[in-house]
PDB file with one MODEL, atoms N, CA, C and O in Angstrom:
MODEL        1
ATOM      1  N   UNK A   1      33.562 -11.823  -2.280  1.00  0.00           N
ATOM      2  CA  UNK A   1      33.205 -10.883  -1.239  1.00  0.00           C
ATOM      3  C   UNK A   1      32.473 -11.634  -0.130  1.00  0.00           C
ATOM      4  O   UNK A   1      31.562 -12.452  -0.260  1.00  0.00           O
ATOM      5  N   UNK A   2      32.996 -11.235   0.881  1.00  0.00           N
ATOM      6  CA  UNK A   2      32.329 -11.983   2.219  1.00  0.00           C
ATOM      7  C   UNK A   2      31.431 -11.403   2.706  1.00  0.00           C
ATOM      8  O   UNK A   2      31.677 -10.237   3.015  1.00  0.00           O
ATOM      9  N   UNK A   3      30.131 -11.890   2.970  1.00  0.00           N
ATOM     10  CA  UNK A   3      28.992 -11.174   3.600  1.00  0.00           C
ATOM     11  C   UNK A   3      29.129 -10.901   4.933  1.00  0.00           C
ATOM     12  O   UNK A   3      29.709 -11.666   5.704  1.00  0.00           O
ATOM     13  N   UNK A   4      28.489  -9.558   5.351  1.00  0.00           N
ATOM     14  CA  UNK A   4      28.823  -9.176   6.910  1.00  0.00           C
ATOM     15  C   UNK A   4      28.082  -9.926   8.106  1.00  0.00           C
ATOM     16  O   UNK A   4      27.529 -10.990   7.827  1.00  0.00           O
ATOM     17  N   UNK A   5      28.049  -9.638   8.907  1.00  0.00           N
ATOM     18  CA  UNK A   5      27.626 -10.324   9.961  1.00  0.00           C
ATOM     19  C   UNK A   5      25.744  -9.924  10.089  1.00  0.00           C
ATOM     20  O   UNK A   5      24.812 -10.672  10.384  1.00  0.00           O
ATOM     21  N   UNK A   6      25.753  -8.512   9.742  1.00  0.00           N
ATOM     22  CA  UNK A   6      24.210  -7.589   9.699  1.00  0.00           C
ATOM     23  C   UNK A   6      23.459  -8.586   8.311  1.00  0.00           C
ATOM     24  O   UNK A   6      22.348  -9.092   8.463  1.00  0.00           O
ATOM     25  N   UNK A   7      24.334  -8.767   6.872  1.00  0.00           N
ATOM     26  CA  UNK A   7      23.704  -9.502   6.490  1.00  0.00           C
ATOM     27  C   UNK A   7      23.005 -10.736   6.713  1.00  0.00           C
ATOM     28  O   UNK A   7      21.930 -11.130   6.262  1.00  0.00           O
ATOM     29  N   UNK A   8      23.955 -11.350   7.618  1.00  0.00           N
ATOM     30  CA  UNK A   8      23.383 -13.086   8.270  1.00  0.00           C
ATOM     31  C   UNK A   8      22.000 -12.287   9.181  1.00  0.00           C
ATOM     32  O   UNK A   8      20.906 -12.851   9.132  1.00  0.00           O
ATOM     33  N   UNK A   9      22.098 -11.377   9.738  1.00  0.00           N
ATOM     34  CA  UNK A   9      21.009 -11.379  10.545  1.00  0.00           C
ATOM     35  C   UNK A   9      20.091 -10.652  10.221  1.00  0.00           C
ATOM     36  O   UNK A   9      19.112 -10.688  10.966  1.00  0.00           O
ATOM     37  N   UNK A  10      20.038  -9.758   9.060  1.00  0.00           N
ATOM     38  CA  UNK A  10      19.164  -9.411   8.057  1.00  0.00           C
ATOM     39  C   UNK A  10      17.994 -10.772   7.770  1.00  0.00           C
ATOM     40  O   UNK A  10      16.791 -10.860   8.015  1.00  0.00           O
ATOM     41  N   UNK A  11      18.866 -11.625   7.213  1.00  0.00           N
ATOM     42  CA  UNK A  11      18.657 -12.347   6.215  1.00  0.00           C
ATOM     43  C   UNK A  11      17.197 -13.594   6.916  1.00  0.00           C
ATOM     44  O   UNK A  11      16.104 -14.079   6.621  1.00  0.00           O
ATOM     45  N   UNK A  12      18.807 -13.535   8.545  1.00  0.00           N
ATOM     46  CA  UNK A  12      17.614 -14.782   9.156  1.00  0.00           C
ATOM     47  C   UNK A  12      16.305 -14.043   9.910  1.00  0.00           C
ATOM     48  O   UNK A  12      15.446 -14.689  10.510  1.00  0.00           O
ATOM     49  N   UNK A  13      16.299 -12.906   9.807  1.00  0.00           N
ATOM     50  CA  UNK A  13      15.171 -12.140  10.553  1.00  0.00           C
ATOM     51  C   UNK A  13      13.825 -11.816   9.335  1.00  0.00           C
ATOM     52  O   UNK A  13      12.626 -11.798   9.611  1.00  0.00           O
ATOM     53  N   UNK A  14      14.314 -11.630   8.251  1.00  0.00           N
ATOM     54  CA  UNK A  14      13.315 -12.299   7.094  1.00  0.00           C
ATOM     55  C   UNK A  14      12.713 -13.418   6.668  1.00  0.00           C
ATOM     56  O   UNK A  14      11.574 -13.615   6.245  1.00  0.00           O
ATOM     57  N   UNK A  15      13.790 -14.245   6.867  1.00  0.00           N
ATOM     58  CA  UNK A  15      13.370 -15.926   7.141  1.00  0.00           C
ATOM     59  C   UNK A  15      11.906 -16.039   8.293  1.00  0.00           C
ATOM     60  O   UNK A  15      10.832 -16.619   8.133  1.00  0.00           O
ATOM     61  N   UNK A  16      12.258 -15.487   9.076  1.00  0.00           N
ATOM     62  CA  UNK A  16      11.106 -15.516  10.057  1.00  0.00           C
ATOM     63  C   UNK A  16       9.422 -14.656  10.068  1.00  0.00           C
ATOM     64  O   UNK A  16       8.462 -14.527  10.828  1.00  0.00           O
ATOM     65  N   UNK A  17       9.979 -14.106   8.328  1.00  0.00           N
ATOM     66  CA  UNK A  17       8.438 -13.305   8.757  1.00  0.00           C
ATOM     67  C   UNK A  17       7.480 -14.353   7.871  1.00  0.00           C
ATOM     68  O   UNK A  17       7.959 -15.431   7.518  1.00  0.00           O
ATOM     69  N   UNK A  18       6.159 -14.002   7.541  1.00  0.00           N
ATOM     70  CA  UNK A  18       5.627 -14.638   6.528  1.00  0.00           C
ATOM     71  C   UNK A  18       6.226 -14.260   4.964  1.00  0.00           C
ATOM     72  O   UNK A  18       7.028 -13.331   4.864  1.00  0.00           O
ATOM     73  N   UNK A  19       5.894 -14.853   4.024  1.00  0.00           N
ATOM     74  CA  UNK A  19       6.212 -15.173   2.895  1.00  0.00           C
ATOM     75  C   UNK A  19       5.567 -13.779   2.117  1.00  0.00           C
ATOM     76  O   UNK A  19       6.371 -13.054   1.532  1.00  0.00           O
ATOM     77  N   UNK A  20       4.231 -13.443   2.116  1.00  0.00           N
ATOM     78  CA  UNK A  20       3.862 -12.527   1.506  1.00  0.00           C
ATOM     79  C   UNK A  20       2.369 -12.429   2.348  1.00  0.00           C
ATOM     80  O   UNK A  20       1.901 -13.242   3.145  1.00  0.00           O
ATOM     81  N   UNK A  21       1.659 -10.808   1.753  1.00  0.00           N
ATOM     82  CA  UNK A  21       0.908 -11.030   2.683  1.00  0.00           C
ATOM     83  C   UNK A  21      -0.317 -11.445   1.807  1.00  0.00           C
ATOM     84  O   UNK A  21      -0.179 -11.292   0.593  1.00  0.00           O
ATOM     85  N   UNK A  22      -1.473 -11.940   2.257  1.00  0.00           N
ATOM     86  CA  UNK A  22      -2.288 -12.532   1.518  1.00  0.00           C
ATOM     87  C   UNK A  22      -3.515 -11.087   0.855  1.00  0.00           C
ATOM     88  O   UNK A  22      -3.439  -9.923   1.248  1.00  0.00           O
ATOM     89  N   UNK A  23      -4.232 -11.445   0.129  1.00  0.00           N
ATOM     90  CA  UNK A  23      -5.556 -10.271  -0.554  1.00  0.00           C
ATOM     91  C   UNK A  23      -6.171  -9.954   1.024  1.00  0.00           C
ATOM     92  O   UNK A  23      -6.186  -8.918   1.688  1.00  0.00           O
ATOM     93  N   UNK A  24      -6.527 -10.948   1.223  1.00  0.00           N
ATOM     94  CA  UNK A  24      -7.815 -10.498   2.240  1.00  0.00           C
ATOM     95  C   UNK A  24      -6.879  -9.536   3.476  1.00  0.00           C
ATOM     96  O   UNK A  24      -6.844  -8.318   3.649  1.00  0.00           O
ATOM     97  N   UNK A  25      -6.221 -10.587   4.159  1.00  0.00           N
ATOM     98  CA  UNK A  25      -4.927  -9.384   5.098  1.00  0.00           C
ATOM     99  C   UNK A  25      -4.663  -8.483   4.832  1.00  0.00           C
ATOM    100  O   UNK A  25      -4.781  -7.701   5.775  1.00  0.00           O
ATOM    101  N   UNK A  26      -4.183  -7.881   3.627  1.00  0.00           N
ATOM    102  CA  UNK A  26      -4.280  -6.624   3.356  1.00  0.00           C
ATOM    103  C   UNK A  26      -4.861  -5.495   2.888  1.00  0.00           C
ATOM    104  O   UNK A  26      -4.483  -4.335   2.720  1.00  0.00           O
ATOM    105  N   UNK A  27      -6.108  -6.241   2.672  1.00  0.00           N
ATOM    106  CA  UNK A  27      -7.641  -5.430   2.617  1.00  0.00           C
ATOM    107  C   UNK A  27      -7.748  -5.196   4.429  1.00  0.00           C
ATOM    108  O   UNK A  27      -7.489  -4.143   5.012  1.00  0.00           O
ATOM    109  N   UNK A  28      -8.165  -6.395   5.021  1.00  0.00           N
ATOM    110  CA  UNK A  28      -8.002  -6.324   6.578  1.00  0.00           C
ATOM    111  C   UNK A  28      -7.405  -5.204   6.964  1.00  0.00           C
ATOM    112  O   UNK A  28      -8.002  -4.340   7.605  1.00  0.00           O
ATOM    113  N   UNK A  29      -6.100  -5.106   6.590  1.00  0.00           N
ATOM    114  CA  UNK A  29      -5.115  -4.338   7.459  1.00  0.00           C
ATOM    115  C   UNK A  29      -5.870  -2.564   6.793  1.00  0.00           C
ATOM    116  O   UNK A  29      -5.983  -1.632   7.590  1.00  0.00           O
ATOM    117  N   UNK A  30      -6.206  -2.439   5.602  1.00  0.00           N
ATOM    118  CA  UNK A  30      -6.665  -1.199   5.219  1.00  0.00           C
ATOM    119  C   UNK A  30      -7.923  -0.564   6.021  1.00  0.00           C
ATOM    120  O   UNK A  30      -8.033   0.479   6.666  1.00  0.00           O
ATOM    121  N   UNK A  31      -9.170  -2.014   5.603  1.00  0.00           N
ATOM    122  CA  UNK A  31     -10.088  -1.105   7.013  1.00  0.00           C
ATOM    123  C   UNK A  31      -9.925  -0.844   8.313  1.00  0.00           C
ATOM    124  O   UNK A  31     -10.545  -0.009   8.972  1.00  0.00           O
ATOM    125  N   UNK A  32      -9.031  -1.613   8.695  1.00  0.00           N
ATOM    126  CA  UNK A  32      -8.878  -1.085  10.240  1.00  0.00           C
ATOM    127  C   UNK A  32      -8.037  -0.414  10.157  1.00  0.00           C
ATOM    128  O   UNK A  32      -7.934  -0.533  11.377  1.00  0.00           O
ATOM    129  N   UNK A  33      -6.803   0.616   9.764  1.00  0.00           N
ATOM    130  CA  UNK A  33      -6.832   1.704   9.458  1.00  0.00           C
ATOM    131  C   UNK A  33      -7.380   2.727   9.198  1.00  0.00           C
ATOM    132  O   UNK A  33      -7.102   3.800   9.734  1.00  0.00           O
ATOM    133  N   UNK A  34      -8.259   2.558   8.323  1.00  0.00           N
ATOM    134  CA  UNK A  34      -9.588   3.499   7.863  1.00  0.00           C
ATOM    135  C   UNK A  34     -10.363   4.065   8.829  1.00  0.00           C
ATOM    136  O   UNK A  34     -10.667   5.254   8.928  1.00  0.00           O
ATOM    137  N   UNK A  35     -10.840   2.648   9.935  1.00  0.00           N
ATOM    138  CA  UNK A  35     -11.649   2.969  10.817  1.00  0.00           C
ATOM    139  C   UNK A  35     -10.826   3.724  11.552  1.00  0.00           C
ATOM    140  O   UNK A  35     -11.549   4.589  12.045  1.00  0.00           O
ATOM    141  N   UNK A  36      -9.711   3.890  11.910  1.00  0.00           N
ATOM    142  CA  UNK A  36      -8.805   4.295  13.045  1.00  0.00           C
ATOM    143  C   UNK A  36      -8.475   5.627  12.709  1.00  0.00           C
ATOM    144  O   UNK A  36      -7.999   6.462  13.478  1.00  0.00           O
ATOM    145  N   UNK A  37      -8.759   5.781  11.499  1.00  0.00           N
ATOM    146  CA  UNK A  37      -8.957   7.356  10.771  1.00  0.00           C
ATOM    147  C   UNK A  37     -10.169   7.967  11.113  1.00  0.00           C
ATOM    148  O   UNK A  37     -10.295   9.075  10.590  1.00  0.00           O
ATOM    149  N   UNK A  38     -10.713   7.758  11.525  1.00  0.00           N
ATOM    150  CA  UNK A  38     -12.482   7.758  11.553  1.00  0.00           C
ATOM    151  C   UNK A  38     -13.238   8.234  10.350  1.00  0.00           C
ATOM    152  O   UNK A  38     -13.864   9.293  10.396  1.00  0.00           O
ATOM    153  N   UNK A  39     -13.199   7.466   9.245  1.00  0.00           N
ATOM    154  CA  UNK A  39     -13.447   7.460   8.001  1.00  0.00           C
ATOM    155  C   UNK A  39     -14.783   6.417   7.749  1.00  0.00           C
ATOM    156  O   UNK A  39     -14.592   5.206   7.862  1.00  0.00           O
ATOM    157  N   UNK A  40     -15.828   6.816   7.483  1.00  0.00           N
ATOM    158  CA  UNK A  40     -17.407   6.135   7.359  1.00  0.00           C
ATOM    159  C   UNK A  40     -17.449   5.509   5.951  1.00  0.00           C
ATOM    160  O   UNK A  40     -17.449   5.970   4.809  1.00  0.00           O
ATOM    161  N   UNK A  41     -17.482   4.401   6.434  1.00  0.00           N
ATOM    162  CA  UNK A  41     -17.474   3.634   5.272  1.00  0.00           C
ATOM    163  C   UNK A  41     -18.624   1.926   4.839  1.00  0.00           C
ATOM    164  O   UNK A  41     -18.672   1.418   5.959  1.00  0.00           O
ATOM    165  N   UNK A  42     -19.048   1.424   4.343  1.00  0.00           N
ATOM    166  CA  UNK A  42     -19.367   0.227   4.295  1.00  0.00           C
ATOM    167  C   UNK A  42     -18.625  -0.530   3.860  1.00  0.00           C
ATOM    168  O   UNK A  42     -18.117  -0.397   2.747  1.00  0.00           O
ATOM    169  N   UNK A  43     -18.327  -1.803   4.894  1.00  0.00           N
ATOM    170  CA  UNK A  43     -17.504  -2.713   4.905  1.00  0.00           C
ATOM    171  C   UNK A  43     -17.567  -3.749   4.000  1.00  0.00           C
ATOM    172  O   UNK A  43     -18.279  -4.639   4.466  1.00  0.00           O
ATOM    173  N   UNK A  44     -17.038  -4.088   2.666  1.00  0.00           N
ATOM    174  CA  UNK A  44     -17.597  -4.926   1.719  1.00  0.00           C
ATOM    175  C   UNK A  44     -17.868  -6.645   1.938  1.00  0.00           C
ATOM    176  O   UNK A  44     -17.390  -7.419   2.768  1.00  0.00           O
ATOM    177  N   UNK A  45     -18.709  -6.835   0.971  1.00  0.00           N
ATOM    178  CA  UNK A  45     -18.625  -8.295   1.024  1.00  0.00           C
ATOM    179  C   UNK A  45     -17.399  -8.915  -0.221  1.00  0.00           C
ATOM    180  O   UNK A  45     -17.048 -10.063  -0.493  1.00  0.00           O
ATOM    181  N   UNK A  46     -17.096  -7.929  -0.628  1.00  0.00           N
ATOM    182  CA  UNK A  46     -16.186  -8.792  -1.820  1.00  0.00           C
ATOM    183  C   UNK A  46     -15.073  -7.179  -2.302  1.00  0.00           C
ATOM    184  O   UNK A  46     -15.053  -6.433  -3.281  1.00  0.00           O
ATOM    185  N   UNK A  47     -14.481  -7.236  -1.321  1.00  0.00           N
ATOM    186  CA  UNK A  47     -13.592  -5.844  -1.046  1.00  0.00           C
ATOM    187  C   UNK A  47     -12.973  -5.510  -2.588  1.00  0.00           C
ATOM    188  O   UNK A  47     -12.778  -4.374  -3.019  1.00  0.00           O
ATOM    189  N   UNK A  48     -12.668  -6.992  -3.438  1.00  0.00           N
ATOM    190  CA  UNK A  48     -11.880  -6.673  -4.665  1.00  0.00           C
ATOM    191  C   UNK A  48     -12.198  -5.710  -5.587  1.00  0.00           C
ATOM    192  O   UNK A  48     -11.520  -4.865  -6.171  1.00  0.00           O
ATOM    193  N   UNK A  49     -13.996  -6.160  -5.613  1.00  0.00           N
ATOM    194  CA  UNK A  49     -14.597  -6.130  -6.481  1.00  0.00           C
ATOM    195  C   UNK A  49     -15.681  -5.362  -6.732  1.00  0.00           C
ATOM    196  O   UNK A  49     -16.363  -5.271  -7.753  1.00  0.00           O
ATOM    197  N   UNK A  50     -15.800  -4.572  -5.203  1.00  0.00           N
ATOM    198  CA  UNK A  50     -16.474  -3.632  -5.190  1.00  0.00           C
ATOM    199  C   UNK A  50     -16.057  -1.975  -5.173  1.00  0.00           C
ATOM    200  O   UNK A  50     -15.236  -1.361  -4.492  1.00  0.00           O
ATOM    201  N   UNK A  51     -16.700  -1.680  -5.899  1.00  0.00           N
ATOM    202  CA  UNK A  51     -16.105  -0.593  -6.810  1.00  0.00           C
ATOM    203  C   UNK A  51     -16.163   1.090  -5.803  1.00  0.00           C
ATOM    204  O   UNK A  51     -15.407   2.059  -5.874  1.00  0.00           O
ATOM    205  N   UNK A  52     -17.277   0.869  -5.010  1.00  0.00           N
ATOM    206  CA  UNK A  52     -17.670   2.042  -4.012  1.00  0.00           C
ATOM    207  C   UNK A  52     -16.516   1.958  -2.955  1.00  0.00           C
ATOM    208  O   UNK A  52     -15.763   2.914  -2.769  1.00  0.00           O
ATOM    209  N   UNK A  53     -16.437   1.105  -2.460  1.00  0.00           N
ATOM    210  CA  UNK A  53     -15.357   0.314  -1.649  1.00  0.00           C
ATOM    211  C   UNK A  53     -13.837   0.616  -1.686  1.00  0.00           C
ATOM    212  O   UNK A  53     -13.105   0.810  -0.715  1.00  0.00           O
ATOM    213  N   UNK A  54     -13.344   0.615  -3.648  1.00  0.00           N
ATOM    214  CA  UNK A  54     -11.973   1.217  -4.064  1.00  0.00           C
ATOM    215  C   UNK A  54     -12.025   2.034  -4.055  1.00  0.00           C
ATOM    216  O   UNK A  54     -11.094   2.614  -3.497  1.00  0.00           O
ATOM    217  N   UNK A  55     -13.247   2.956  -4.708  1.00  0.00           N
ATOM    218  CA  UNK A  55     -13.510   4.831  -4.498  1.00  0.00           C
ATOM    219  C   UNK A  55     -12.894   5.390  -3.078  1.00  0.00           C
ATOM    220  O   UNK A  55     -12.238   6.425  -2.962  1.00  0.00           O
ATOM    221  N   UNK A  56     -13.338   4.245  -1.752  1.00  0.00           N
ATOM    222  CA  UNK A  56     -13.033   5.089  -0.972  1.00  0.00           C
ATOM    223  C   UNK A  56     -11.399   4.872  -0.454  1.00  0.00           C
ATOM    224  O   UNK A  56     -10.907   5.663   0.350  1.00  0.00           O
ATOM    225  N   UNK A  57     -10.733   3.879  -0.928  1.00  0.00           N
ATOM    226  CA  UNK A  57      -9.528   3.339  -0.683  1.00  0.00           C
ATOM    227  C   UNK A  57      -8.832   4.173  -1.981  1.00  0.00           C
ATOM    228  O   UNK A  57      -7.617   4.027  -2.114  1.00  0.00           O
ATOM    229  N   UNK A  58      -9.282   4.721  -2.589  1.00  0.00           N
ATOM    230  CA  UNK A  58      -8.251   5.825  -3.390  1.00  0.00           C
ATOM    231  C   UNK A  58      -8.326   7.174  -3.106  1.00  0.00           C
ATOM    232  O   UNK A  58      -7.541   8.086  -3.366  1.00  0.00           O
ATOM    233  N   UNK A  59      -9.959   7.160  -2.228  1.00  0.00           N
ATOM    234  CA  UNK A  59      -9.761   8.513  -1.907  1.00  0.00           C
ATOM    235  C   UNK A  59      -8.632   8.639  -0.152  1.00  0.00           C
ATOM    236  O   UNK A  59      -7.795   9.397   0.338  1.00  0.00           O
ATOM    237  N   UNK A  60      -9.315   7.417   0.182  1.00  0.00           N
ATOM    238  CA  UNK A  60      -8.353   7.565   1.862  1.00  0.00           C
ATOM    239  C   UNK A  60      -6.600   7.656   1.613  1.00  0.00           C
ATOM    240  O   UNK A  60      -5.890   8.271   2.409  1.00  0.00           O
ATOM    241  N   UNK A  61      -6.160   7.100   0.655  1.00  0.00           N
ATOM    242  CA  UNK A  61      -5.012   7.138   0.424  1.00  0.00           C
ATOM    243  C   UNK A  61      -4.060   7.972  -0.735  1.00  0.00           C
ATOM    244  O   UNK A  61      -2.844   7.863  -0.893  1.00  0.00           O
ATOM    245  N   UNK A  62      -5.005   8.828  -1.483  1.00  0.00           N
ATOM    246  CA  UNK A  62      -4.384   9.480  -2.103  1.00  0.00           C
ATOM    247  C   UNK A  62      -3.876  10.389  -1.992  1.00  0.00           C
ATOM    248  O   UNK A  62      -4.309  11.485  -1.636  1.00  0.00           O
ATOM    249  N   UNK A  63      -2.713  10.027  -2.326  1.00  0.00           N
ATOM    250  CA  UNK A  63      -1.507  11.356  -1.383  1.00  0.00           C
ATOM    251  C   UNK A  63      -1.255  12.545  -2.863  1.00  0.00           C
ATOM    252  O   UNK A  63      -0.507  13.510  -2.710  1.00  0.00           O
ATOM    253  N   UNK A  64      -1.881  12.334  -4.054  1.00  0.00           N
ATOM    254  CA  UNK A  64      -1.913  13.550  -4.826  1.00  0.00           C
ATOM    255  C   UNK A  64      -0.765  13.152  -5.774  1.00  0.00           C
ATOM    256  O   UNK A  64       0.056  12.239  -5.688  1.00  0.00           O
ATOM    257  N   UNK A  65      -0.948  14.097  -6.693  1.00  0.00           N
ATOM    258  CA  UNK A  65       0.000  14.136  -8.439  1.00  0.00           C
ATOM    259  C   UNK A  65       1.328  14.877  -7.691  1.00  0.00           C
ATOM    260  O   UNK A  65       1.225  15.572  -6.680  1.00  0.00           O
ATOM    261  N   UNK A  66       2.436  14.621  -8.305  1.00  0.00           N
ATOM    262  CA  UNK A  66       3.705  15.447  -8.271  1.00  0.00           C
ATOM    263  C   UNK A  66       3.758  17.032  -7.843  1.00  0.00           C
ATOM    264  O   UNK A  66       2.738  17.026  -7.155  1.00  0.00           O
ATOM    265  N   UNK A  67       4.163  18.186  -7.779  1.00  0.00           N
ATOM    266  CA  UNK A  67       3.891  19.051  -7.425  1.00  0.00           C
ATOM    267  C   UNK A  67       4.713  20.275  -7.888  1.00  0.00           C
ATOM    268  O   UNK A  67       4.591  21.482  -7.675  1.00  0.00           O
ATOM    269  N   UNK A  68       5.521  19.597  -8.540  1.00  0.00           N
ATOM    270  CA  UNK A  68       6.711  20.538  -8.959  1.00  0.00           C
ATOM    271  C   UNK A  68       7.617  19.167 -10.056  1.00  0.00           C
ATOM    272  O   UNK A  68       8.673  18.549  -9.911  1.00  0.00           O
ATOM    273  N   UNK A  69       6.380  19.171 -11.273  1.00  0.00           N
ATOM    274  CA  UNK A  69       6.771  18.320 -12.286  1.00  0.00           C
ATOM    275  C   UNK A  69       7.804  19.636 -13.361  1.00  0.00           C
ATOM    276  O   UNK A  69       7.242  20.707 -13.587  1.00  0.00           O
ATOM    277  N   UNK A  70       8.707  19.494 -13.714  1.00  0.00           N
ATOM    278  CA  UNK A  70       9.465  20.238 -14.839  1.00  0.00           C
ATOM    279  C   UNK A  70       8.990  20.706 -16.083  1.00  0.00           C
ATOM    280  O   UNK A  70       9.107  19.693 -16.774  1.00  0.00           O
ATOM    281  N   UNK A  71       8.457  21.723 -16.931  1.00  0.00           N
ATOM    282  CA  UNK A  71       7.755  21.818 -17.806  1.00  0.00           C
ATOM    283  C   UNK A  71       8.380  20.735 -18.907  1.00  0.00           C
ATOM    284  O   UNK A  71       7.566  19.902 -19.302  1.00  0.00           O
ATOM    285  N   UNK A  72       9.755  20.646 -19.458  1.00  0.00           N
ATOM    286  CA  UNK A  72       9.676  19.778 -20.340  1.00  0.00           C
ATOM    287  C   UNK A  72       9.823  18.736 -19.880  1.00  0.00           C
ATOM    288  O   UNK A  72      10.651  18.103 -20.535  1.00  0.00           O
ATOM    289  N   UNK A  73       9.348  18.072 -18.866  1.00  0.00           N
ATOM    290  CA  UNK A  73       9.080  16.302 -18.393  1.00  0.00           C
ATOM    291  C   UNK A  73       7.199  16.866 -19.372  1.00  0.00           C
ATOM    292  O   UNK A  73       6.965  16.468 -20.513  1.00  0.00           O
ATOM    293  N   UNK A  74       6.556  17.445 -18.868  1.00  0.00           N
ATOM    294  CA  UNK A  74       5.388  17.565 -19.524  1.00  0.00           C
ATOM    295  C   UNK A  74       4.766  17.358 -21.598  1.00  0.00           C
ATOM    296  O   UNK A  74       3.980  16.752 -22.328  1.00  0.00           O
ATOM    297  N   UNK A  75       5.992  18.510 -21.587  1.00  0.00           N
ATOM    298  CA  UNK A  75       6.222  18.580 -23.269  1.00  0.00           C
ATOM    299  C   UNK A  75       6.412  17.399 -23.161  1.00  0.00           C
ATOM    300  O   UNK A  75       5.375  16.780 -22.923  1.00  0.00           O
ATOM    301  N   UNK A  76       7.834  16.442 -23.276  1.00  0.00           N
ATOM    302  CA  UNK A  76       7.885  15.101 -23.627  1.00  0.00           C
ATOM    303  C   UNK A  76       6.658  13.934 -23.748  1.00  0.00           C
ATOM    304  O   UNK A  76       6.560  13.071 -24.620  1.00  0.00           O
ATOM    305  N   UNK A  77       5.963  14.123 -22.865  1.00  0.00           N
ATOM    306  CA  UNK A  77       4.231  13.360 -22.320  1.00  0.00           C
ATOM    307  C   UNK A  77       3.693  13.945 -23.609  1.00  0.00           C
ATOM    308  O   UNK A  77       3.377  12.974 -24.296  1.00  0.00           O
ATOM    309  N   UNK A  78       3.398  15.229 -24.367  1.00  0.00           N
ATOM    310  CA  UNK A  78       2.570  15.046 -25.252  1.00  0.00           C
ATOM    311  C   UNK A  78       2.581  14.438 -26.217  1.00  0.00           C
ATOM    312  O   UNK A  78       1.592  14.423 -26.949  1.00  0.00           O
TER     313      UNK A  78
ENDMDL
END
């Protein structure tokens, strides 16, 4: 099978981004979001590992449990 032309330029337009993004960058990228939410927060010294810090990064982002789970998907879970 011959690859299309969208694949070659898929492919080389990935080539060009970074590799992955690093811990701290994407802690970075969360508080300044946060702030842009206008969400009050203290800015950690050790974002991993501080625990007040994830409290509020699960509360800013938690989009909630399922909503219309099937009763026997439930039964099965017990």
């Amino acid at each position: 099978m011959r690859a299309s032309p969208r694949g070659h330029r898929e492919k080389a337009r990935a080539a060009n981004l970074p590799c992955s993004l690093e811990p701290l960058m994407t802690i970075n990228m969360l508080i300044d979001d946060m702030k842009q939410r206008g969400l009050q927060f203290e800015v950690p010294t050790d974002s991993l590992h501080d625990n007040a810090f994830v409290d509020v990064l699960a509360q800013a982002y938690n989009i909630g449990g399922p909503s219309n789970i099937p009763p026997d998907a439930t039964e099965e879970a017990a």
